[in-house]
C-alpha positions as CSV (number, residue, x, y, z in Angstrom):
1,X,-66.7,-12.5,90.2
2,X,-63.0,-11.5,90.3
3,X,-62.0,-15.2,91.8
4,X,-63.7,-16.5,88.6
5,X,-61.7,-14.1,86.4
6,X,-58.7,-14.9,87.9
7,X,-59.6,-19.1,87.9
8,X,-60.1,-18.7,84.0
9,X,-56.9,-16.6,83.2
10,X,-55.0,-19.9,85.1
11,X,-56.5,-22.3,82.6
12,X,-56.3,-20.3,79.7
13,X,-52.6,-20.0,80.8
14,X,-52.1,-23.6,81.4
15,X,-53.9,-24.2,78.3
16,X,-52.0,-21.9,76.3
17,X,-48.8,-23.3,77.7
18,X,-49.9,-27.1,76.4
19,X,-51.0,-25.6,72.8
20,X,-48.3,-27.3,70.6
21,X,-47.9,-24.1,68.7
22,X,-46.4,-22.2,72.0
23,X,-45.4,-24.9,74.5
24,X,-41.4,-24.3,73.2
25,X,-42.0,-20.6,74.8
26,X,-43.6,-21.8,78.0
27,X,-40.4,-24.3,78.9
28,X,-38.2,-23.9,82.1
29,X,-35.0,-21.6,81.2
30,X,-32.0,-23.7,81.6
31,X,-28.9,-21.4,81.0
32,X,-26.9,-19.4,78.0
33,X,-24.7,-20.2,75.9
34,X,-22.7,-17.5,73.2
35,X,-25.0,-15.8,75.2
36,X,-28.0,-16.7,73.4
37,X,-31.0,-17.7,75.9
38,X,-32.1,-21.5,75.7
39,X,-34.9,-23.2,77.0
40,X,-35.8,-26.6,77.3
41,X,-37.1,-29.2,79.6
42,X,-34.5,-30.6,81.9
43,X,-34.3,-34.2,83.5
44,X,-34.5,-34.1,87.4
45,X,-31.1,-35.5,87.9
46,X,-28.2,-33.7,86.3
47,X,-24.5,-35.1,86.3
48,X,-24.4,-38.3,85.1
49,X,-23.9,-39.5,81.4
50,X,-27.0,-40.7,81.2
51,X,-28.4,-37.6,82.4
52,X,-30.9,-37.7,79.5
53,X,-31.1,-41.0,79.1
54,X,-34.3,-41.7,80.9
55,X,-37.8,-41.1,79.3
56,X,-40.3,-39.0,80.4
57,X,-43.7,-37.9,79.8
58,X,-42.3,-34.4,79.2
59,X,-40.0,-35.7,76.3
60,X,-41.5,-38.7,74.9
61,X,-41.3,-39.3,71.5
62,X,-37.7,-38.5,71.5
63,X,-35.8,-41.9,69.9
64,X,-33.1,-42.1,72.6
65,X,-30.0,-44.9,70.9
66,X,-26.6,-45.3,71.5
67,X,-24.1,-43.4,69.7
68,X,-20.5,-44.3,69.2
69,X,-17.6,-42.2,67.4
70,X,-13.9,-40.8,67.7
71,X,-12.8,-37.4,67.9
72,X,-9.3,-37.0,66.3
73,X,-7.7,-33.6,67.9
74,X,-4.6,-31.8,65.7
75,X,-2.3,-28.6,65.1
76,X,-2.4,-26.8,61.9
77,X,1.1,-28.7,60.7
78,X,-1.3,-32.2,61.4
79,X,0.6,-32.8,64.4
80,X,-1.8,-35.1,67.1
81,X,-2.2,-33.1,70.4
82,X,-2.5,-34.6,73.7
83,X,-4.8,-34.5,76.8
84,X,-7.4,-32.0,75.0
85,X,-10.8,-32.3,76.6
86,X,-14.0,-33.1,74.6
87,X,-16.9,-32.2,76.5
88,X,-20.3,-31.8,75.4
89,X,-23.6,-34.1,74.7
90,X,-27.4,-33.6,74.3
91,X,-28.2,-29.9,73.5
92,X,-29.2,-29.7,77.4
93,X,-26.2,-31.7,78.1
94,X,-23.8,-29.2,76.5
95,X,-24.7,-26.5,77.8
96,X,-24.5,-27.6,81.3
97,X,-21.0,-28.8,81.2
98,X,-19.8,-25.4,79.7
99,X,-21.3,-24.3,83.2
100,X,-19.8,-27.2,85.1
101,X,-23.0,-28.8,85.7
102,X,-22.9,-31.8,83.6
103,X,-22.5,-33.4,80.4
104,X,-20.0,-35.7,78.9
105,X,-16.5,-35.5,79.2
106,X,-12.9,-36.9,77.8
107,X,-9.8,-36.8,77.1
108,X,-7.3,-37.3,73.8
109,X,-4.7,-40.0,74.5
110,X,-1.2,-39.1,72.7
111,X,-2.2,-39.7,69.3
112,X,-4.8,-36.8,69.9
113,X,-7.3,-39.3,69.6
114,X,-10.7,-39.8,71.7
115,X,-13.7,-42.3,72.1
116,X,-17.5,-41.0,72.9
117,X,-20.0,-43.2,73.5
118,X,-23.6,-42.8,75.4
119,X,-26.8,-42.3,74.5
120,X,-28.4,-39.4,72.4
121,X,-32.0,-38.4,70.7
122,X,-29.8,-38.1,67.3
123,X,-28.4,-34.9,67.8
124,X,-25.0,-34.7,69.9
125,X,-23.0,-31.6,70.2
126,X,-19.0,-31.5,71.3
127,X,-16.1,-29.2,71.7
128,X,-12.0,-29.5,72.2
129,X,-10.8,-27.5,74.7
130,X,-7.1,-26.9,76.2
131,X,-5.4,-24.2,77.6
132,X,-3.2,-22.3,75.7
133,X,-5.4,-23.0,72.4
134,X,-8.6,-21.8,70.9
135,X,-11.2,-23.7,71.6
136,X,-12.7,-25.7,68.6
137,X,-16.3,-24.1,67.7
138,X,-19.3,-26.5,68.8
139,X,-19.7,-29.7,65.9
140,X,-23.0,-31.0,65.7
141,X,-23.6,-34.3,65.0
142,X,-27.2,-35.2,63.3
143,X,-28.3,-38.8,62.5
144,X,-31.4,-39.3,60.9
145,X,-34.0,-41.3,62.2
146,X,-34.3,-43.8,59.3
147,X,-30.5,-44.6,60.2
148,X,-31.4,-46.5,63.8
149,X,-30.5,-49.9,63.8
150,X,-30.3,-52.2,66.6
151,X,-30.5,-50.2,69.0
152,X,-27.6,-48.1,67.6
153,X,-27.0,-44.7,65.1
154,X,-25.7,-44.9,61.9
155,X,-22.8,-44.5,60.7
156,X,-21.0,-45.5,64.0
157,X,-17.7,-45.3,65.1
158,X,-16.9,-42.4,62.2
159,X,-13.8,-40.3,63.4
160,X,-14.4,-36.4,63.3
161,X,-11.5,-34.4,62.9
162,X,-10.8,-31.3,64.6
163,X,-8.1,-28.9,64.2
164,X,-6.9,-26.6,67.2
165,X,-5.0,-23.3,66.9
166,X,-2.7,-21.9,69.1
167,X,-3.0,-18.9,71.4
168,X,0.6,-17.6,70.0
169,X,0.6,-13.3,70.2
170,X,-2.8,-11.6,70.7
171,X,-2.3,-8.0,70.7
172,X,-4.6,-4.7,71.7
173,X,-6.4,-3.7,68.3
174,X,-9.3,-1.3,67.6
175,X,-12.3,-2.4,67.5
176,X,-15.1,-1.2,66.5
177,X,-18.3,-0.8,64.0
178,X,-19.3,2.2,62.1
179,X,-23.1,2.9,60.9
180,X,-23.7,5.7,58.2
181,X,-25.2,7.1,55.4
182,X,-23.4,7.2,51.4
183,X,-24.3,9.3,49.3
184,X,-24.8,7.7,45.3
185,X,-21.8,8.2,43.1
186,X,-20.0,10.4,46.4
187,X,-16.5,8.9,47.7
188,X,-16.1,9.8,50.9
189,X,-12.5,8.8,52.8
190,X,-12.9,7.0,56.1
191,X,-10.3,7.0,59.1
192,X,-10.0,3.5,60.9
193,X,-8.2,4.5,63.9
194,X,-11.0,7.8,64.5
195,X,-14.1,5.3,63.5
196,X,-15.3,7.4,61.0
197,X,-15.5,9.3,57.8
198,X,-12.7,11.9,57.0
199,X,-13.5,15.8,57.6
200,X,-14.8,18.0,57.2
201,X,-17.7,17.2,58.3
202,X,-16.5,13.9,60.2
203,X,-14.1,13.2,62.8
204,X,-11.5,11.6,60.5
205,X,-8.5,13.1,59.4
206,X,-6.5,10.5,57.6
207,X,-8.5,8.8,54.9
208,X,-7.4,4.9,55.4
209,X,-9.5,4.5,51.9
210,X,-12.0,5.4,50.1
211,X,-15.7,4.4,49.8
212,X,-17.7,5.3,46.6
213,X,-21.3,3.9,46.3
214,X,-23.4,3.8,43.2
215,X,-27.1,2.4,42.3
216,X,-29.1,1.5,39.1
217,X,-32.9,1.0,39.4
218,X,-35.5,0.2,36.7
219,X,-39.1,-1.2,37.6
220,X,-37.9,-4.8,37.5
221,X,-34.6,-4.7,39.4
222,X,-31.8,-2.6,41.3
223,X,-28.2,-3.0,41.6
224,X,-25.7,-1.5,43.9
225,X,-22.3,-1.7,44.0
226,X,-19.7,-0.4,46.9
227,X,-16.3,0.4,45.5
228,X,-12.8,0.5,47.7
229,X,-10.3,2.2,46.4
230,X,-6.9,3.2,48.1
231,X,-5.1,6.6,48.4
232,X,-1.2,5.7,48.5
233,X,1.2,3.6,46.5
234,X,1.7,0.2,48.4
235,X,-2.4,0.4,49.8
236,X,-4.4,-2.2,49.3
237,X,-6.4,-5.3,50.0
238,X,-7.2,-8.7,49.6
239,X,-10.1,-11.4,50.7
240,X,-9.4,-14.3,52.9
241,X,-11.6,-17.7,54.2
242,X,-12.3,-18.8,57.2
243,X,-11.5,-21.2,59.3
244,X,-14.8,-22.4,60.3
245,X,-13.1,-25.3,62.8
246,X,-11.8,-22.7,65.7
247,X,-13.0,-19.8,68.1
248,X,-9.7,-18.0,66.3
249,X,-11.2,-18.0,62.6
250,X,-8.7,-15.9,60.5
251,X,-4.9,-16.2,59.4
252,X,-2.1,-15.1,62.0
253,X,-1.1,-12.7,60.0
254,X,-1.4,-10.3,57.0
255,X,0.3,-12.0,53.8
256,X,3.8,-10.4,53.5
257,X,3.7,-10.5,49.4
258,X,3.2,-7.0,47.8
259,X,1.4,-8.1,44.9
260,X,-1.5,-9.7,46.9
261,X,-2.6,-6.4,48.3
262,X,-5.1,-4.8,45.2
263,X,-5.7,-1.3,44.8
264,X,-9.6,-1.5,43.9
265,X,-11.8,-3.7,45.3
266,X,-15.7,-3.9,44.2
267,X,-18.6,-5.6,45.7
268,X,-22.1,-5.4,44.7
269,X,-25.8,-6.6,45.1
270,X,-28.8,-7.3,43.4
271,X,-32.5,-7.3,43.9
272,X,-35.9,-7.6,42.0
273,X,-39.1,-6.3,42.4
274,X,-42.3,-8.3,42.4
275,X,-45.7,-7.0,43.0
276,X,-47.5,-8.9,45.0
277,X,-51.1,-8.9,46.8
278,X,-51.2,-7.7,50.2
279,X,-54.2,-6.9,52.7
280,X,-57.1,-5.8,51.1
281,X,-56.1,-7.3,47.8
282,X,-54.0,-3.9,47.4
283,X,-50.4,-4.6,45.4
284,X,-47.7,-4.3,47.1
285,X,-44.1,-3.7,46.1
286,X,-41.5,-6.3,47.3
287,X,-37.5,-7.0,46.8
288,X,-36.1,-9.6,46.9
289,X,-32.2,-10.1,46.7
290,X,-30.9,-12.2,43.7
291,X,-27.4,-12.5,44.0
292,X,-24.9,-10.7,46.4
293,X,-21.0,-10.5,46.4
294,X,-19.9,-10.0,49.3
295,X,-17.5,-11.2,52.6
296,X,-20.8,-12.2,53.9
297,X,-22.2,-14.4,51.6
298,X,-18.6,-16.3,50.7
299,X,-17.5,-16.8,54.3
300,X,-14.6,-14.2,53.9
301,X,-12.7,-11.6,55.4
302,X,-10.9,-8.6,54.0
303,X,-7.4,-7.9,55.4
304,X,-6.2,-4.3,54.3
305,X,-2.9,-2.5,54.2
306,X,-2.9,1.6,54.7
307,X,-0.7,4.3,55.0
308,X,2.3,2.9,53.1
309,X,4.8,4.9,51.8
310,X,7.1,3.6,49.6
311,X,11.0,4.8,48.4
312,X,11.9,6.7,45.0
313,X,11.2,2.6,43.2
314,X,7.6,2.4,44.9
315,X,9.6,-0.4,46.6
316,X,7.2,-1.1,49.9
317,X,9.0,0.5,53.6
318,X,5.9,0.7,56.0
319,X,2.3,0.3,56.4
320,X,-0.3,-0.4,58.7
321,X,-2.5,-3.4,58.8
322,X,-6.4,-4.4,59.3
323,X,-9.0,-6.6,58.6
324,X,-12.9,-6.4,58.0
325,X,-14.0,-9.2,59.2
326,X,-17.8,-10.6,59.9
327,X,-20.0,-10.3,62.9
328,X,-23.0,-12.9,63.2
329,X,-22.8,-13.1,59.1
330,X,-22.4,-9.2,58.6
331,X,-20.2,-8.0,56.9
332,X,-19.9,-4.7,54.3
333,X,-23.8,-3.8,54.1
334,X,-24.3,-1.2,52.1
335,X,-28.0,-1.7,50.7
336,X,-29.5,1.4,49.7
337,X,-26.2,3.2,50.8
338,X,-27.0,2.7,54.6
339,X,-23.4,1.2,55.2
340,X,-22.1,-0.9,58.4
341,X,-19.1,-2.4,58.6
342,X,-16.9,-3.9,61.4
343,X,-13.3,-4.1,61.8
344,X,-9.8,-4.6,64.1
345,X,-7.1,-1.9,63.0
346,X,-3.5,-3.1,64.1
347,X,-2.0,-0.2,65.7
348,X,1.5,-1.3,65.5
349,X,3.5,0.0,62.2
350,X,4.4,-3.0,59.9
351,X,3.2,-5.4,62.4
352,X,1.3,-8.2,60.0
353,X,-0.3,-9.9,63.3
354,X,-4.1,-10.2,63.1
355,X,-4.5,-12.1,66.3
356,X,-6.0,-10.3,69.1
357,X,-9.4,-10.9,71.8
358,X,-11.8,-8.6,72.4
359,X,-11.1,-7.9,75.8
360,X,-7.3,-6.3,74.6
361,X,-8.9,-3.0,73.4
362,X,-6.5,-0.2,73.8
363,X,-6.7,3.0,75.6
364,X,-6.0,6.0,73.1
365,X,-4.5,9.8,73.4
366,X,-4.5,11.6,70.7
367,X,-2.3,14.8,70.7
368,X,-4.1,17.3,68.2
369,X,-3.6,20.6,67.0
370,X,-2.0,21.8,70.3
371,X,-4.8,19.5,72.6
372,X,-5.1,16.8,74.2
373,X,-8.6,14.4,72.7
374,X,-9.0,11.3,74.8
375,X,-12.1,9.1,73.8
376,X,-13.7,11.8,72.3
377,X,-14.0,14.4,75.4
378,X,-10.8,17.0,75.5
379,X,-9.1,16.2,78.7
380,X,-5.6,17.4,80.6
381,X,-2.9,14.9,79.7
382,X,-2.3,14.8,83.5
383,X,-5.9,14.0,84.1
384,X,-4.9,11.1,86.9
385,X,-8.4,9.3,87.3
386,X,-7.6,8.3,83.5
387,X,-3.8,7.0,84.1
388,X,-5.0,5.1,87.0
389,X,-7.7,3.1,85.1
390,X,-7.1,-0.4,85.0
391,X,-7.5,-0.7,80.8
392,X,-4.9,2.0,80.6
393,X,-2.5,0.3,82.1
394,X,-2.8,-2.7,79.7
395,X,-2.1,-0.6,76.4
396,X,-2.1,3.2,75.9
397,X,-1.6,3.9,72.1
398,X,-0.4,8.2,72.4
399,X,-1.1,9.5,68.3
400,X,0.9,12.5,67.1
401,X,-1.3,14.4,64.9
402,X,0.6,17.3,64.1
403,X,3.6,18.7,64.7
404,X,2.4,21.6,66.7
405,X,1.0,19.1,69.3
406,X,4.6,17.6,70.0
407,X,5.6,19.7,73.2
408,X,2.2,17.8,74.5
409,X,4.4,14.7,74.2
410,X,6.9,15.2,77.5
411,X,3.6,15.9,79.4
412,X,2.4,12.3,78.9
413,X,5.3,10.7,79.2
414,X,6.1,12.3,82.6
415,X,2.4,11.4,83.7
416,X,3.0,7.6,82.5
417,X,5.8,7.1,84.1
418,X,4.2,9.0,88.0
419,X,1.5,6.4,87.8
420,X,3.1,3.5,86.5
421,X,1.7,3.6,83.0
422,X,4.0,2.2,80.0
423,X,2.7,3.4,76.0
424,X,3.5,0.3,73.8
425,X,3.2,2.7,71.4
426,X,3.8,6.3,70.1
427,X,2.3,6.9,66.2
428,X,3.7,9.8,64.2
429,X,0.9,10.2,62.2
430,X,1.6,10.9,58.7
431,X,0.4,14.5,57.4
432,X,-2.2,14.7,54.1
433,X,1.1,15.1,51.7
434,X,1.6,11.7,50.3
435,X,4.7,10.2,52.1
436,X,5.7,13.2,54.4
437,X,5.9,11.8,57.8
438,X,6.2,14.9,60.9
């Protein structure tokens, strides 16, 4: 009886497995990639341009043609740039040589221009790639079926243009998203260097700005709005696009002219309602979003300026700089006040540079109210487990809250400099009085 059981859970499984509603869950894993999880069926041999050339009763029905086009490779100033490598092909195919396993690959000539050629189901998939430049994000190449002549895809021989950025001066930023609750019609200051809102119920002491959030509901619709507003002369903020074509997607730097930077910024969204019948023939309440302005929804990024001070003619002398950027298209949420939000906060006074990598996160210190707070947990300044750590030694940032905290300063200096640890930076931070520095 149990051998019977068993025999009919195989062929149900099998079965299952060839049920054209499932079969795409049942294929052989074949790698990563952005580190999203692909499956597929692969050929038998792998390595080889052809590799997918070859039909099978696995993928039949898959219009295999030859595909022909040029990939033109240049700087930002439309310069050409030499010996880049375009490597890619099939879905399959591209994944595998991004793990050195197979794939398609060539090279630019000194015009920065490159020929790829081979055979493809309609879809092919490349990417330029040289050191000391961003890599290009993956173009996708689609021809439609009704577009196979002879033999061949149509349009051939198109040229595709890519531009490259350089890798010029990535530097340690904060990184990090915040998740929380706003209260409606409430602003509540939030710190980007602590992660969170100001005290004093938060962690934050220095409000970097201020968020006020605000709803309107009637039976048919609702519409909420998230305000930004700024708390010092020479604050402010401005949105930016993307550049879709590279791993590196914003500007270099913050824009240098005061009058970009805007004091207030507002972003809203709206949403309908629409009863609807569920199970049972019960109505149900549904939303549906209408229209949204937001970084999200227009491809942008926000680059802010905080903590100015400016002299006796609100003429500009320091700030810092940061942007909110996106993160797999999120970017301010803030529906029914449940707010997330992701950003890089330059740590470097009046340093406009927004180019960093994730991996250059820095190690922090802060000196407060006479003791030492490292990563949250209250440590000794001479703790050496953490001056021996590996990210430490990369970039310690050392804030000065207060000015009864200073004699702390000597302390981690002297321990710095026994185990071989050099601060890039030291922050006075500035005290709650508008423009008083300690």
């Amino acid at each position: 009886m149990r051998l019977a059981f068993i025999i009919l859970v195989i062929i149900v499984a099998r079965a299952f497995c060839e049920y054209p509603m499932f079969k795409y869950s049942c294929k052989e894993e074949f790698g990563y990639f952005n580190n999203i999880k692909y499956y597929g069926i692969l050929p038998n041999e792998v390595g080889s341009q052809d590799v997918t050339t070859k039909k099978s009763s696995k993928n039949a029905g898959r219009s295999y043609a030859m595909v022909s086009f040029y990939v033109k490779v240049i700087d930002d100033q439309e310069r050409p740039i030499p010996n880049v490598r375009i490597q890619g092909g099939l879905l399959e195919e591209y994944i595998l040589s991004h793990n050195g396993q197979g794939g398609f690959q060539t090279f630019t000539d000194e015009n920065g221009m490159a020929h790829v050629s081979g055979k493809c189901d309609g879809v092919y998939l490349f990417t330029a790639i040289k050191d000391g430049w961003y890599n290009s994000i993956p173009t996708t190449i689609r021809y439609s079926v009704d577009n196979l002549i002879n033999g061949m895809w149509q349009p051939s021989d198109l040229t595709h243009k890519i531009v490259l950025k350089k890798i010029k001066n990535p530097i340690p930023m904060f990184q990090n998203s915040f998740y929380g609750k706003l209260s409606i019609d409430t602003p509540v200051g939030f710190d980007l260097f602590t992660g969170d809102f100001v005290s004093p119920n938060r962690k934050g002491r220095n409000a970097d700005f201020f968020l006020t959030y605000s709803k309107r509901e009637t039976e048919e619709e609702k519409i909420e709005t998230l305000t930004i507003t700024f708390p010092n002369k020479g604050d402010g903020g401005y949105r930016a696009k993307y550049n879709y074509g590279s791993e590196f997607r914003t500007a270099y730097d913050a824009s240098a002219k005061n009058e970009k930077y805007i004091s207030k910024m507002v972003f809203h969204r709206k949403t309908r309602f629409s009863n609807e019948k569920g199970w049972g023939g019960k109505l149900v309440r549904k939303e549906f979003l209408v229209s949204e302005d937001n970084i999200n929804a227009k491809d942008e990024y926000l680059v802010i300026r905080t903590r100015s001070i400016v002299d006796l003619y609100e003429r500009h002398i320091s700030s810092y700089y940061s942007q909110i950027y996106n993160n797999a298209d999120s970017g301010i949420e803030f529906a029914d006040g449940n707010l997330s939000f992701h950003w890089r906060a330059n740590p470097f006074l009046n340093d406009r540079n927004l180019e960093t990598k994730d991996e250059y996160k820095p190690s922090i210190i802060q000196l407060r109210n006479g003791g030492v707070l490292y990563g949250g947990i209250d440590r000794s300044p001479i703790y050496p487990e953490f001056y021996k750590d590996e990210s430490v030694r990369k970039c310690l940032v050392v804030f000065l809250d207060d000015a009864e905290s200073a004699h702390l300063l000597p302390l981690v200096l002297d321990c710095c400099n026994k185990y071989g640890v050099k601060p890039q930076l030291i922050l006075r931070m500035m005290n709650q009085k508008q423009g008083e520095v300690k």
